[in-house]
N, C-alpha and C positions, 0 to 999 in steps of 0.2 A: 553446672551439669545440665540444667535447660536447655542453655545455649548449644551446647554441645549436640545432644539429644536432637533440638529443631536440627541442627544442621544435617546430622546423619538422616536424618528423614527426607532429608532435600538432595542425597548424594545419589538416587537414579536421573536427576531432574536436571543435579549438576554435571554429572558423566555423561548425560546428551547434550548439555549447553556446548562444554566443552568440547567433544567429540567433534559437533558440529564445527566450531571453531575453527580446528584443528583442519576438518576437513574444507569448510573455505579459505583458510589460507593454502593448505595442498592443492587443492585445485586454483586459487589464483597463481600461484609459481606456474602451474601446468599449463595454465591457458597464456600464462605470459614465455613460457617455452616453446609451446605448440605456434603463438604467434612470430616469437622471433625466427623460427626453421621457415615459417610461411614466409615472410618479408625476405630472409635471406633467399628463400625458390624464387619469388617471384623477382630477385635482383640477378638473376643467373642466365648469361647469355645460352650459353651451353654447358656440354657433360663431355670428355672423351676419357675412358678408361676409367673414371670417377674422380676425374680430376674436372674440378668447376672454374668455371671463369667469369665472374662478376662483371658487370656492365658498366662499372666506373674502368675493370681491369681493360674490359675491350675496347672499348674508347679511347685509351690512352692508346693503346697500338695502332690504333685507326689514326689519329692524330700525329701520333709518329709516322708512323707511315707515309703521311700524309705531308707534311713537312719535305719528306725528303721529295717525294714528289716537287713540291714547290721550288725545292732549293735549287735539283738537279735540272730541272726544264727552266727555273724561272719564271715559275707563275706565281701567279697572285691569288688564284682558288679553281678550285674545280667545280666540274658540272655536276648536277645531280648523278644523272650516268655514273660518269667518271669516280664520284665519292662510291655510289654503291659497288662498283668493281674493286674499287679497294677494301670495303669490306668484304667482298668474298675473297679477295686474296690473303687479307691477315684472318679471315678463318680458315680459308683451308693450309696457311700455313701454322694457326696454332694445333690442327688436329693433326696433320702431318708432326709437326716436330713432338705432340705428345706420342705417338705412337712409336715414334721410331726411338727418344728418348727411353719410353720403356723397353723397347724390345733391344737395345743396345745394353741395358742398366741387367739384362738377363744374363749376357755373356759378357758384362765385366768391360765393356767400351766406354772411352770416354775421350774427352780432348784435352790437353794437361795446356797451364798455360806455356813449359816449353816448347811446343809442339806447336802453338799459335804463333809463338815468336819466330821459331824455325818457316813458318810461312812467310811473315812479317819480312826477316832477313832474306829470303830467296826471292819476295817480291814478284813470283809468277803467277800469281793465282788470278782469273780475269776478274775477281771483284774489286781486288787493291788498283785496278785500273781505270775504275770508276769513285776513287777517291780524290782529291784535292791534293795527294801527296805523291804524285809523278814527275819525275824527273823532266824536262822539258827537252833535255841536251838530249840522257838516253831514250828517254818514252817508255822508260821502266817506273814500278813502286819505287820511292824512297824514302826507307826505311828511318833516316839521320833528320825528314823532314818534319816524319811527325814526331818523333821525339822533342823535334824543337818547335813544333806546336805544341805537345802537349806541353813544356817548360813556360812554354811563354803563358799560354791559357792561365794554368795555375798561379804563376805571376799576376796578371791582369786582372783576376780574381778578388784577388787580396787588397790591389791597389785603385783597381776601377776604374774606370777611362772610358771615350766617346766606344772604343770599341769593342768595347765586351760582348753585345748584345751579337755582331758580328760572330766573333769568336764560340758564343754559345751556340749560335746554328751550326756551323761548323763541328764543334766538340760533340752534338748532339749526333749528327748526320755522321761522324764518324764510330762514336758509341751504338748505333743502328750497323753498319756497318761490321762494325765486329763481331758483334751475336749474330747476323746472319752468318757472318763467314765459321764462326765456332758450328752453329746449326749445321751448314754444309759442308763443312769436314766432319762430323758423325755421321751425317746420311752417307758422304761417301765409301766410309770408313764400316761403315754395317753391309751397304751393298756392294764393295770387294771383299770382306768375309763370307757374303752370299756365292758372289759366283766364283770363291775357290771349291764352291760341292759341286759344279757343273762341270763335266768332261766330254772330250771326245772319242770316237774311236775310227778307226780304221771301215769297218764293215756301214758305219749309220753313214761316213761321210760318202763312199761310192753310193751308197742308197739315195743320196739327197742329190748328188752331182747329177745320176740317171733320172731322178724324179724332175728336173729341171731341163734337163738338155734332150732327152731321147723323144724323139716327134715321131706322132704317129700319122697319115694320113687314112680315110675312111670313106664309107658310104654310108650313110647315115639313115634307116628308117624312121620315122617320129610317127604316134600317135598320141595327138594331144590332148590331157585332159577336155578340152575345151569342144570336143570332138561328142562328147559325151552330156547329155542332157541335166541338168543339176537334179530337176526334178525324179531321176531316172533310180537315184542312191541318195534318197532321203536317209539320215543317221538316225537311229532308236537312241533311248537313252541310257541303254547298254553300253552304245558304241561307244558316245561320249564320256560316260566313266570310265570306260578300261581306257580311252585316248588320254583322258588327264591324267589317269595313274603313271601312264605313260613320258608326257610330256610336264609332268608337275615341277619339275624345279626351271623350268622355262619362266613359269610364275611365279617365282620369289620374287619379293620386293623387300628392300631391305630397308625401307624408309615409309613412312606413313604417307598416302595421296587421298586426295578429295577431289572428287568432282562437283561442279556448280552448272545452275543455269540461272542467266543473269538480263539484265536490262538495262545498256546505256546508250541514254541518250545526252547529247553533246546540243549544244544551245548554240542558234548562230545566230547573226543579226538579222532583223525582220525588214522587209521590202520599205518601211519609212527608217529605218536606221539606214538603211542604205543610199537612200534618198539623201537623208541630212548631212550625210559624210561625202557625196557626190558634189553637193551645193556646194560644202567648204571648198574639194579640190578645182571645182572651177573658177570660183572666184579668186583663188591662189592662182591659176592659168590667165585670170584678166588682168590681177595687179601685173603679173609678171610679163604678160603684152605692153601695159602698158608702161614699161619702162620703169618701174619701179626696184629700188635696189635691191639683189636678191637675198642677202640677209635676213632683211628685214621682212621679207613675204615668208623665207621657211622661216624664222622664229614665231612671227605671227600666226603659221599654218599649227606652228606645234607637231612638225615634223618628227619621226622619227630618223631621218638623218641627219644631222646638222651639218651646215654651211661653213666651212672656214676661207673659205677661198684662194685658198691653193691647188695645183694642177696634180692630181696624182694618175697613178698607172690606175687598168683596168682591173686590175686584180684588187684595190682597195674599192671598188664599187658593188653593190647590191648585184648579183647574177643578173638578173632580171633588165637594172640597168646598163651595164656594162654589156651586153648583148643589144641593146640600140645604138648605143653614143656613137659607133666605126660608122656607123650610116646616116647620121644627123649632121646639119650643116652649123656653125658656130651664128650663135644667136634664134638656130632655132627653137619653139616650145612645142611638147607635144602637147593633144589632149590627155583630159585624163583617161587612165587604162587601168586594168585591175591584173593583177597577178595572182593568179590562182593557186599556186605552191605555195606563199606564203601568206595566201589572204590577206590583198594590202589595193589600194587605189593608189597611183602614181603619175605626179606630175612633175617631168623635166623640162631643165630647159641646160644647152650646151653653150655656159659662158665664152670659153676660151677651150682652144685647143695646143699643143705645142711640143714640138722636137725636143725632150731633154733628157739629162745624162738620169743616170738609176742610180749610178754611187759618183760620189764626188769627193774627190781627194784634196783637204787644204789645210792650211795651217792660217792661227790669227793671233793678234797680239790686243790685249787687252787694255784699255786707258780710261784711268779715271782721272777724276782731281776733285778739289777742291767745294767748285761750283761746276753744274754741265756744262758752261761757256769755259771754264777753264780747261776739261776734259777734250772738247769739241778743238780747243785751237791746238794741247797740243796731239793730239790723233792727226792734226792736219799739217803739222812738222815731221811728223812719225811717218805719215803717206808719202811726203814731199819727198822726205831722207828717200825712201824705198823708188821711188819714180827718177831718182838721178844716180841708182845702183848702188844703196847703201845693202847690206849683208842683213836678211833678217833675220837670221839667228842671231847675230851679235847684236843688231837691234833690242830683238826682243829678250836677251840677256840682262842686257843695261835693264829693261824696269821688270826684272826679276821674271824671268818668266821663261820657258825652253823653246817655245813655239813648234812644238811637235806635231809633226803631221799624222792627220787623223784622217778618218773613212763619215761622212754620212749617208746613210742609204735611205731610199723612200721608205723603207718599213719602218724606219725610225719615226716618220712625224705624220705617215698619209692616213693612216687610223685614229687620230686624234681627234675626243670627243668639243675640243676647244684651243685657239689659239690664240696668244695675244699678240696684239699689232705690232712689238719688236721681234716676237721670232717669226710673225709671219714675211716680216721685211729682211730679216736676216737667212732666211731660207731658200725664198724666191732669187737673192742674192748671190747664194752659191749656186743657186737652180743654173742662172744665167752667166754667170763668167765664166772666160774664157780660159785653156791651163796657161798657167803665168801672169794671168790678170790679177792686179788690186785695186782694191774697194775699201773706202773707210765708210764703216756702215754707221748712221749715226742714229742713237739708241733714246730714251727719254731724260736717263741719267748718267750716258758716257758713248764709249764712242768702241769701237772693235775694229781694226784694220783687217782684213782678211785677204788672204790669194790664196786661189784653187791651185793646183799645181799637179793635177790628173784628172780625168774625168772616163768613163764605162759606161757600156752598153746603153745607148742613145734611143730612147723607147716614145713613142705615143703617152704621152700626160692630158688630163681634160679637167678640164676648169667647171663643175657641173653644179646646179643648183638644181636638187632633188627634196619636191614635197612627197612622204609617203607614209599612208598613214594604214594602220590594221583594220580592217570592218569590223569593228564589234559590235558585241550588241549592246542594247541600250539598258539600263537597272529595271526598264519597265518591261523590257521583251525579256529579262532573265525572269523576271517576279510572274509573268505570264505563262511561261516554262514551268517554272519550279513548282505553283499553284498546281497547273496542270497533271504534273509527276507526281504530285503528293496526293494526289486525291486518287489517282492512280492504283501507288501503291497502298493508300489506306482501306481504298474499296476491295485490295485483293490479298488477301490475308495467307495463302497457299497458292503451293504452287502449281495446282491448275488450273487458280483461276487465276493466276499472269498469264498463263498461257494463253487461256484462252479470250482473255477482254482485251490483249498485246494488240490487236488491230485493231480495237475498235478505237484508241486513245493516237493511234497511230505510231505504236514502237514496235519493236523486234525484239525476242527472245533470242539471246544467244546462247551457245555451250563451250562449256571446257573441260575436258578431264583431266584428270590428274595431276591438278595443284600441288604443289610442293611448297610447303613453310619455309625452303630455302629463297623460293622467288620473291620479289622483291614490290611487285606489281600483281592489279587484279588486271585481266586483258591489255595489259601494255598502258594500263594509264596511271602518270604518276600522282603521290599525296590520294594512296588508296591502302594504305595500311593497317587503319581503323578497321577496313572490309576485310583487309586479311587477318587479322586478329577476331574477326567476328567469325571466318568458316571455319578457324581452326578451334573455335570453341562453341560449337554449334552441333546440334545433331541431325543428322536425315533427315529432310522433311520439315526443317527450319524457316522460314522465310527474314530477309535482314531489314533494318531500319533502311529508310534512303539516306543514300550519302552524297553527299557535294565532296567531286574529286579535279581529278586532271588540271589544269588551269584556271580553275574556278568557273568551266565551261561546261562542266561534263557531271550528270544527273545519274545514280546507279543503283539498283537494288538487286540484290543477290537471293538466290535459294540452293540451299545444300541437297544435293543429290543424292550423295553416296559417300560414305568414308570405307578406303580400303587402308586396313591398320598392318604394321610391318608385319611382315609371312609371307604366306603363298595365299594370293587372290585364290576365292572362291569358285567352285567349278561351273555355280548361276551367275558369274558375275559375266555380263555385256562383253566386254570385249573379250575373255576366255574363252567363253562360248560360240564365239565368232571362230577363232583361233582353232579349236576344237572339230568346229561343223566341215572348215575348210579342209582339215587332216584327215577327219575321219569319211569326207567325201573323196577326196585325193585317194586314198586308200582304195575306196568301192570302186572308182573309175577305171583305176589298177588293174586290179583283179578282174574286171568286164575286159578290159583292155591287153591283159596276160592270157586269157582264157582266149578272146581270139586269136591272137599269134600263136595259138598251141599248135604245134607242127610243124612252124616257119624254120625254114635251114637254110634259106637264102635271102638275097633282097627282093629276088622279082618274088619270089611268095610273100613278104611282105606287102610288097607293092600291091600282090594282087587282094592282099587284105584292104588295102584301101590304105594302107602309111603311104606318107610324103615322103618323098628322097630325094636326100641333099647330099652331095659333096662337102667335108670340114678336113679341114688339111689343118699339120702341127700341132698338133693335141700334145699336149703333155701332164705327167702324172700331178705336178706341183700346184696348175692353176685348171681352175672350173672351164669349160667349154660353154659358150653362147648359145645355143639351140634354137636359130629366127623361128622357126615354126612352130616352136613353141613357147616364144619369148623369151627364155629361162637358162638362166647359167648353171650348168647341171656338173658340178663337184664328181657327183655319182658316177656319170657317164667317165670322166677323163679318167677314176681312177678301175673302172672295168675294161677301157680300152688298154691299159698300162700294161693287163692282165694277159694280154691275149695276142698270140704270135703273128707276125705277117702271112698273110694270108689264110688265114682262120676267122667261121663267120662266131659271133658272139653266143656264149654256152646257153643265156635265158637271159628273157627282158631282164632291162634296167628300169628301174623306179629312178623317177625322177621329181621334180619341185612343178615341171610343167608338164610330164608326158610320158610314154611308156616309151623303150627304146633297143632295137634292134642293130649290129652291123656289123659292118664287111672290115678289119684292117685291109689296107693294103698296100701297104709298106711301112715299115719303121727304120730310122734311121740319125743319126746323132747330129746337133745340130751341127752347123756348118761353122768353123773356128773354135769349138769347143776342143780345149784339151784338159784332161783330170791332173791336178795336181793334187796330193794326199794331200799335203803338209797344208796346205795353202787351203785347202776343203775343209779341215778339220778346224781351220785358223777360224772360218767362215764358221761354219758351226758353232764353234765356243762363244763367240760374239751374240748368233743368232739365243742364242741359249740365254746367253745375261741380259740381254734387253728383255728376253721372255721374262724373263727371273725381275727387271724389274717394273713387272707390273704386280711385285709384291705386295707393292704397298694397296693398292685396290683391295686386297685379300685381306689384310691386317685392319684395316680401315672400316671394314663390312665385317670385324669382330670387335672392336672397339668401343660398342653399347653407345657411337656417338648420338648425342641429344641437341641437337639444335632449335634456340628458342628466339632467333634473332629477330623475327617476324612482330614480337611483342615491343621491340625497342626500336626498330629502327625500320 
């Protein structure tokens, strides 16, 4: 009963132990909740509609994507460029097809897969024509093809073989292929239930036929803003408020921007790096005087061209060089010279020159044996047979083989960073025979009999040994640089005093407004994403660490300016108020500008007010009018002249964009070969209506709540 007793004496002691307990296990589950929501945010490319897409998700699009590129051109990778325009296209295709997915999923659309088959089978649609399964006889889909690709895939599959791997790019590229084409039969499919709510009529279409065809000729009075002194209609900030109330959705922005002011500076080689890289190309210019093999000088220079020594077209050579070689004599060197486009020093020399074909057509029969002596002799039975009119097909039948005429063309092998000395002698080979001519080419381990048996377009070749090297700079002129830049930006902690110590260190402040977390680049330099992930998480009045960007050349510190967040910009913000100052001056000009033509009922009253007068012939209601003397395409004016009968002078100025405006019709009249067809106006119409109709998607797209966070990944 003690025990007892002590206990119950200790049950506030224990109801707080416990409590406690209780509560750090509640709160560890929460803070391991609260952490996993964070991790999965921070792995979230974007948002459209509340639908997320993870950055393992978009990667893999990207990489698909990306594939098919490779497959369909034949490449081997893409440029930085090139990669990042693919990802802006598989974004703006994953927000496109969320949107349209939902706003189909609202009226009950979809794509069944009979409905893909029925495509499949009709084979018209121009994506199936950029598949691998085209008929070659009709240059249609064929549909019975892939069927019997997909049969054999699945086969190959199970059983494995050299060519699966084949097959899988293929199966893949056509699995992409097909959700595009499902994708674009829904878009289609949503935008012809769109434009069956678009019609014509009878009355809109005479209205559009007139607004296009009836010209009017004029006398034109102007008096142009510019006429008027700015100083003269300074705006209150009266003006300006009721202007922005006015013009306020001018200034929506439906996306978050940032302006910065920034400092890069780019590192280039210093007058003894240039020196030291001069010394090298001359001494390349004296071996190569002195007769030395030119191989062995550009590998020794450490060229960035390399030397194979074959003769190619001008189109395989550096711009640069290929714009001297028509003018050099064979065997001459120039000095060295620098190229300033692609900052390089260059030293040629024009081994050879020569007349030869650009494609060459031949066929070869191929001999081996045993030992290369047994190869060699009989390749030289095999030659003999052919040189007293033995048949080379049937020849080249006997040791298994079809001898099928084939195409080589210079693009085949004049871009090659290396060649080895049998296909450099098997090349030169076809380069030089004549059509009909045979040659047993003799190889290190067999032998090839080949004949040309056509040859094309007979072009200038050059035989060129090109030293050319980049100026860089040297790791002690970078170290001297960056030293520099760092001390720089350490001594200036804000940004006015970048601004203002920017000359004394000898750099430039530059600006940019309104950044977008869509771009990809800070001022166009790439491997600066770290900087863009730092404005977009920075506040006004920020200053950034320095960053090492561009080609490892380029030195950058940023400071944030200004965030303008999605809405309508502010009516103190810089550029509104610019906007603003201009309307509501435009306005005061006006009105000074109205107030004196008060009482003008002609042109020469005009004139005597002091307007310019011009002659404008063929005005019409549909498109804006030019106004030289006032610079300005004045919309305004075409559709007041529309208004008003031949020979009647204008009821009251026109407001214009450039100037107030007075005038005389005198004459109107319909173009000249215009004739009104209803049916055919209306045809016109409806068309013009659903291309209207589809800049839908802009409008659905700008409700979408899209969030794009790509700037953090990529």
């Amino acid at each position: 009963m003690a025990a007892i007793g002590k206990i119950r004496s200790w049950g506030p002691v224990l109801a707080t132990v416990i409590g406690l307990a209780l509560f750090a296990f509640i709160a560890e589950e929460m803070f391991r909740s609260c952490e996993a929501t964070s991790n999965e945010k921070r792995q979230q490319v974007g948002e459209v509609l509340g639908k997320k897409i993870s950055v393992q998700d978009f990667q893999s699009l990207v990489d698909e994507y990306q594939e098919v590129i490779k497959m369909t051109q034949g490449r081997d990778n893409l440029s930085e460029e090139e990669l990042n325009q693919v990802k802006d296209q598989v974004w703006q295709q994953f927000v496109t097809n969320t949107v349209i997915e939902t706003e189909a999923a609202k009226v009950g659309l979809t794509v069944t897969d009979e409905e893909l088959q029925n495509v499949l089978k009709t084979g018209t649609n121009p994506m199936l024509m950029q598949t691998p399964f085209v008929n070659q006889q009709t240059g249609r889909f064929d549909a019975t093809q892939l069927t019997k690709f997909l049969a054999d895939y699945k086969k190959m599959q199970s059983q494995g073989g050299q060519q699966l791997e084949q097959y899988d790019r293929i199966y893949k590229y056509w699995k992409f292929m097909e959700k595009m084409l499902r994708q674009n039969l829904l878009t289609s499919k949503y935008q012809s239930l769109l434009s069956q709510c678009l019609i014509s009529n009878p009355v809109s279409a005479k209205m559009a036929f007139d607004a296009r065809n009836e010209e009017s000729d004029i006398q034109l009075a102007v008096l142009p803003y510019s006429s008027i002194k700015d100083s003269e209609v300074e705006p209150t900030d009266a003006d300006l408020k009721a202007k922005y109330g006015e013009l306020k959705e001018m200034f929506h922005q439906y996306t978050e921007s940032r302006d910065i002011k920034y400092v890069d500076f780019q590192v280039v080689a210093s007058k003894a790096d240039r020196d030291g890289l001069m010394k090298t190309m001359k001494d390349a210019q004296q071996q190569l005087e002195a007769g030395q093999v030119p191989a062995e000088v550009v590998r020794k220079a450490q060229s960035q061209v390399p030397y194979t020594g074959l003769a190619v077209t001008r189109s395989a050579l550096p711009s640069d060089i290929a714009a001297k070689v028509d003018s050099m004599q064979v065997g001459q060197i120039t000095a060295p010279f620098e190229t300033v486009y692609d900052n390089t020093y260059n030293v040629v020399k024009l081994v050879a020159k020569a007349q030869l074909p650009d494609s060459i057509e031949f066929r070869a029969i191929q001999v081996g044996g045993a030992t290369p002596d047994e190869a060699h002799k009989r390749a030289d039975s095999i030659y003999t047979a052919l040189k007293d009119g033995a048949d080379f097909e049937a020849l080249a039948k006997k040791y298994g083989q079809t001898a099928e005429k084939q195409w080589m063309t210079s693009q085949m092998y004049e871009r090659s960073q290396t060649i080895d000395a049998d296909s450099k002698n098997y090349i030169e080979t076809l380069n030089t025979l004549q059509p009909n001519e045979l040659k047993n080419v003799e190889f290190t381990n067999g032998n090839i009999v080949v004949q040309v048996t056509d040859r094309k377009a007979i072009v200038t070749k050059y035989d060129v040994a090109i030293i050319k090297h980049t100026i860089d700079f040297s790791k002690g002129t970078y170290s001297d640089a960056y030293n520099k830049f760092s001390q720089y930006v350490s001594e200036n902690k804000t940004l006015d005093a970048l601004e203002k110590n920017a000359q004394k260190f000898g750099f430039r402040v530059q600006e940019r407004k309104d950044l977008y977390n869509s771009e990809h680049t800070v001022a166009g330099l790439r491997a600066t994403r770290e900087a863009m992930k730092w404005i977009f998480d920075s506040k006004a009045g920020d200053v950034s660490p320095l960053y090492e960007c561009g080609n490892n050349d380029h030195l950058m510190v940023v400071a944030l300016t200004a965030v303008h967040p999605e809405g309508y910009r502010d009516a103190n913000d810089e550029q509104v108020k610019n906007v603003l100052k201009t309307e509501v001056m435009n306005d005061k000009k006006f009105q000074k500008l109205s107030e004196k033509l008060t009482g003008v009922k002609s042109i020469a009253d005009a004139k005597a007010k002091g307007a310019t007068i011009d002659s404008v012939k063929q005005i019409t209601f549909a498109a804006p009018v030019f106004v030289q003397a006032a610079g300005s395409s004045e919309a305004a004016l075409s559709g007041a002249v529309s208004a008003v009968k031949a020979g009647q002078f204008s009821p009251a100025v026109v407001k214009g964009k450039g100037g107030a405006y007075l005038f005389q019709v005198l004459n109107k009249k319909q173009r000249e070969g215009a004739k009104y067809d209803e049916k055919q106006q209306m045809q016109q119409m409806q068309q013009q209506a659903v291309q209207a109709a589809g800049r839908f998607m802009y409008e659905l797209v700008q409700k979408a709540d899209v969030k794009d966070n790509r700037y953090l990944f990529f």
